[in-house]
C-alpha positions in Angstrom: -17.5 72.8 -50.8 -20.6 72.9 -48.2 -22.3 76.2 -48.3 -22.1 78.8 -46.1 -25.1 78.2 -43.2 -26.3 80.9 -41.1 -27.1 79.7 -37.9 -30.5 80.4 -36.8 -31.5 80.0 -32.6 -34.8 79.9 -31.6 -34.9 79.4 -27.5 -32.4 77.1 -27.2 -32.9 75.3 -30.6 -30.3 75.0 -33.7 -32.2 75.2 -36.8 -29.8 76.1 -39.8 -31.1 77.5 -42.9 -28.9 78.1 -45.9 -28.0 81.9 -46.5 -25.2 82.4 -49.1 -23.5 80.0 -51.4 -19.8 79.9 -52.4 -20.4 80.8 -55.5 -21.5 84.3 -53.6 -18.9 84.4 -51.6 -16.2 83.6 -54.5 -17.4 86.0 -57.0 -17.0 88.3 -53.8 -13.2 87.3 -53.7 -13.0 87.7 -57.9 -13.9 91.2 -57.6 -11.7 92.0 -54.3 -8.7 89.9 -56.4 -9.6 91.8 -59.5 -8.6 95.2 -57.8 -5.8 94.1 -55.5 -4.4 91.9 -59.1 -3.3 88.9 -56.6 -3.9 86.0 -59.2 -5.6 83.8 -56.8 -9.2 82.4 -58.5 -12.0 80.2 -57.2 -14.2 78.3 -59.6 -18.0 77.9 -59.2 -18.1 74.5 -57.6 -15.3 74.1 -56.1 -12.2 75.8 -53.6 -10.0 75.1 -57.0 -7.6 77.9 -56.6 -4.1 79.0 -58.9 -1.9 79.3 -56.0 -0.8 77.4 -53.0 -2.3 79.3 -50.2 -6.2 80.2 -51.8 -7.6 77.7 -50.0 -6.4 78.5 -46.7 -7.4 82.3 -47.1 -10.6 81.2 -48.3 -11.6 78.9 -45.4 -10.1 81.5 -42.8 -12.8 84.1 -44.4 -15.0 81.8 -44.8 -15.0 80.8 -41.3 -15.1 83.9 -40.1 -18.0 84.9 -42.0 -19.6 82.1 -40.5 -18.6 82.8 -36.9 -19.8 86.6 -37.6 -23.0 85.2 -38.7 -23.2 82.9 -36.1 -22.7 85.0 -33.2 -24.9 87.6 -34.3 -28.2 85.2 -34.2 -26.8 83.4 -30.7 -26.6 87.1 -29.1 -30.2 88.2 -31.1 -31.9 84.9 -29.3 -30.3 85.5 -25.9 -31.2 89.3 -26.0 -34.6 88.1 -26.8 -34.7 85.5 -23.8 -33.8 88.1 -21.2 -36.0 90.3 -22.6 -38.7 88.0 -22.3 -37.7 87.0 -18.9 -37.5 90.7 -18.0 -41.2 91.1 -18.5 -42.3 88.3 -17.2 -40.7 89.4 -13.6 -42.2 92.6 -14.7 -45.7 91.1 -14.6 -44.9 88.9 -11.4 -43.2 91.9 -9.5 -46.4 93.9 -10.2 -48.8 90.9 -9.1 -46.7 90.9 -5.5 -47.4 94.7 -5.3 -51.1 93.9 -5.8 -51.3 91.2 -3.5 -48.8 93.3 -0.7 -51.9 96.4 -1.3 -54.6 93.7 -1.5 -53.8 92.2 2.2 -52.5 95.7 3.9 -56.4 96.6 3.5 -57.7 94.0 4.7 -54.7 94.6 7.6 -56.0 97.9 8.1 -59.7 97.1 7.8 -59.3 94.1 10.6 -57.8 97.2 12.6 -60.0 99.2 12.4 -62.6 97.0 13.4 -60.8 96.0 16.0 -61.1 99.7 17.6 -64.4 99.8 16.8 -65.7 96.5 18.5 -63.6 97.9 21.7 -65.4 101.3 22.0 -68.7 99.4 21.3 -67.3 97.5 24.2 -66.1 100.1 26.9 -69.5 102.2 26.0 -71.2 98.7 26.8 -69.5 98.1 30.0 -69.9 101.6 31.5 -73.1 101.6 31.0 -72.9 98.0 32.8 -70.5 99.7 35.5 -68.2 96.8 34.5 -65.6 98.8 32.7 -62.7 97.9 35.6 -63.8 95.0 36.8 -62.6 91.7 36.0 -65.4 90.8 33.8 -64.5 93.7 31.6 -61.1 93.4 31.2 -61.1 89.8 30.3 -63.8 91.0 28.0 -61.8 92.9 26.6 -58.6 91.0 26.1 -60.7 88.4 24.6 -61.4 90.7 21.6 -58.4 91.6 21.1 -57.3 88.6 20.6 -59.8 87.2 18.4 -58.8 90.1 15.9 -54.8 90.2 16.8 -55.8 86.4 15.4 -57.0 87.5 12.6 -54.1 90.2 11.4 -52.2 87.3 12.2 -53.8 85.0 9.7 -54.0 87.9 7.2 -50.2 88.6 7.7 -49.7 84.7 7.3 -51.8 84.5 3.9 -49.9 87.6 2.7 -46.6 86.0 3.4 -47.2 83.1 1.2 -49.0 84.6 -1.7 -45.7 86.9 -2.0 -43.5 83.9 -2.1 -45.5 81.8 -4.2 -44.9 84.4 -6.8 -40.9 84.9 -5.8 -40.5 81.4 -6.6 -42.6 81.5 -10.1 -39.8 84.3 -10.5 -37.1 81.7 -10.0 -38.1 79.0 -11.8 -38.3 81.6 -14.9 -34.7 82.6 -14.3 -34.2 79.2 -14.3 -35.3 78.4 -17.4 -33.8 81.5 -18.8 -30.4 80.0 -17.9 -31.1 76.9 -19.3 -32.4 78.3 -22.7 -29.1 80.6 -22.7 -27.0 77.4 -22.0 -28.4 75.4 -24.6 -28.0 78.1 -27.3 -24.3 78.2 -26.5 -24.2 75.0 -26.7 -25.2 74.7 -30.0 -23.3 77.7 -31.3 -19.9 75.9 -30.3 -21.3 72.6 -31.8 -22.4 74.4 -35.0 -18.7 76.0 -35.4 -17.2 72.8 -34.7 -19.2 70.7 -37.4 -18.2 73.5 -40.0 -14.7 73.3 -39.1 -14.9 69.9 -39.5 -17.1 69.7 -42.7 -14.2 72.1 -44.4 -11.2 70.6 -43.1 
C-alpha cells in the first residue's frame, strides 16, 4: 500500500512530501480495534485484514485522512495568495493616493499662479490705462488660457498615472486567479491519483 502523502501547494504548484506511513496509520486502527474488540487487523506492509470488509474501512479512512490533509494545505496556500494580493493593492491603492495629492498641488499651485500673473496684469494695465480696452482684455484671456492649459495637462498626467496603477491592480488579481485555479487544479488531480493508486 502507497503511503499516505500530504499534499503540499506552493502558488499554484503540487509538490508532495511524504507525512505518515501505514504502518502509522494501522497501529492507529490496532489500538482503536483493541478497545472497540472488532477483530479486524492490518499487518505492517500490507492492507491484509481478517475480515471481509477491513479493507474497505481502511481506504475510506484512509482517504479521508488524505482529503483532510489535503484541503487543509489547498485552503492555507489560497489564504496566503489573497493575502499577498491584499497587500500588494494595499501598496498600489496608497501609490494612487500619492500621486492623486502629488498632482492636486501642482493643480492648486498652477492656480494660484494663475491669480497671481492676472493681478500683476490688471495692476499693469491700469497703470497703462488699458485695463478695458481691447488690448487688455485679450491680454488677459491669453493668460488664462496659457494656464487653464496647463491644469489641463496636469489633470491629463494625473489621469493616467492613476490608471496605470489600476491596471497593475488588475493584472495582480489576475494572476491571483490564476494561482488559485491552478492550486484547485492540482488538489482534484492529487485526490484522483490516490484514488486511483488504492483502488
Amino acid at each position: 500500500m502507497a503511503r499516505v502523502t500530504q499534499t503540499l501547494i506552493d502558488n499554484g504548484t503540487g509538490r508532495q512530501t511524504g507525512a505518515g506511513s501505514q504502518t502509522a496509520y494501522q497501529e492507529s486502527r490496532r489500538q482503536n480495534n483493541s478497545n472497540t474488540s472488532t477483530g479486524t487487523s492490518y499487518s505492517r506492509g500490507s492492507a491484509a485484514v481478517s475480515d471481509g470488509g477491513g479493507y474497505h474501512d481502511y481506504f475510506a479512512d484512509l482517504l479521508a485522512q488524505f482529503e483532510k490533509e489535503s484541503k487543509a494545505a489547498r485552503d492555507a496556500a489560497i489564504a496566503a495568495i489573497m493575502k499577498n494580493l491584499e497587500a500588494t493593492k494595499g501598496t498600489y491603492n496608497n501609490q494612487i493616493e500619492e500621486v492623486k495629492g502629488q498632482y492636486g498641488r501642482l493643480i492648486d499651485e498652477n492656480e494660484v499662479k494663475k491669480y497671481q500673473a492676472r493681478r500683476v496684469i490688471r495692476e499693469n494695465q491700469a497703470n497703462r490705462g488699458q485695463l478695458d480696452s481691447g488690448l487688455g482684455r485679450q491680454e488677459q484671456l491669453n493668460m488664462n488660457v496659457g494656464y487653464d492649459k496647463q491644469t489641463s495637462n496636469l489633470n491629463s498626467s494625473r489621469t493616467r498615472a492613476v490608471n496605470d496603477i489600476m491596471n497593475l491592480i488588475t493584472q495582480a488579481e489576475a494572476e491571483a486567479e490564476n494561482q488559485k485555479a491552478n492550486i484547485m487544479s492540482n488538489y482534484a488531480n492529487q485526490l484522483l491519483q490516490f484514488k486511483l493508486m488504492h483502488m
